[in-house]
N, C-alpha and C positions, 0 to 999 in steps of 0.2 A: 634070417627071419625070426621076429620075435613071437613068443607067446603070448595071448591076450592073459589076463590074470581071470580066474572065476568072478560072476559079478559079485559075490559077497566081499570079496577081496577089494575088490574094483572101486565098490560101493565104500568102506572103509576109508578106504582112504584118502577118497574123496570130505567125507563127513569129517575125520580127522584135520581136513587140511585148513576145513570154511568154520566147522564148530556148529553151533547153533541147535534149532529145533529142526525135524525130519518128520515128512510127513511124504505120503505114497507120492505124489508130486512132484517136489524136492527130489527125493530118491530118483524116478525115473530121469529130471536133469539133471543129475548126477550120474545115473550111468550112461545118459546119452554124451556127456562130456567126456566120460572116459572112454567111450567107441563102443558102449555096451548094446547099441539099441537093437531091438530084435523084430520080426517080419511086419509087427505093427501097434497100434500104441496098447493094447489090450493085453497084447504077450510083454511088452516093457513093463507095464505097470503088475502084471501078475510077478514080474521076475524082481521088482522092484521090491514088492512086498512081502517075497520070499526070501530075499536079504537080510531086508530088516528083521525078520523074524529068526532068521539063522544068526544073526551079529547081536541079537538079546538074547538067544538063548547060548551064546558065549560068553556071556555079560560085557560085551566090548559095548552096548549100548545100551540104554533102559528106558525104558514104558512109565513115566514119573506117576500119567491119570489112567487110570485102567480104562476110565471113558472114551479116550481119544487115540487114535492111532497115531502119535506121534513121538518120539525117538529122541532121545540128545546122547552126547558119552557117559558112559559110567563113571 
């Protein structure tokens, strides 16, 4: 049996694989693509957003408009 990865992990390497702009949306189809999805879309998109905020503050990602929630690679 395999391990599922953390979604932050999950979530990476997803974003590394397509590139582009990330926004809580995105994110959450991307962790439903990786098996991430959780009891409902409220908890996916809360876990979704807690990703992105853990993969910036590793700087695997960056916040280019402080205005907008949206993500690309560092």
């Amino acid at each position: 049996m395999t391990e599922k990865l953390p979604d932050k992990q999950a979530l990476f390497t997803v974003i590394q694989a397509l590139g582009g702009d990330w926004d809580t949306k995105r994110a959450v189809l991307g962790l439903s693509v990786a098996g991430h999805e959780k009891a409902d879309d409220e908890a996916t998109a809360k876990a979704a957003r807690g990703a992105l905020r853990a993969l910036t503050d590793d700087g695997l990602i960056v916040r280019p408009d402080p205005d907008r929630a949206v993500y690309r690679l560092a």
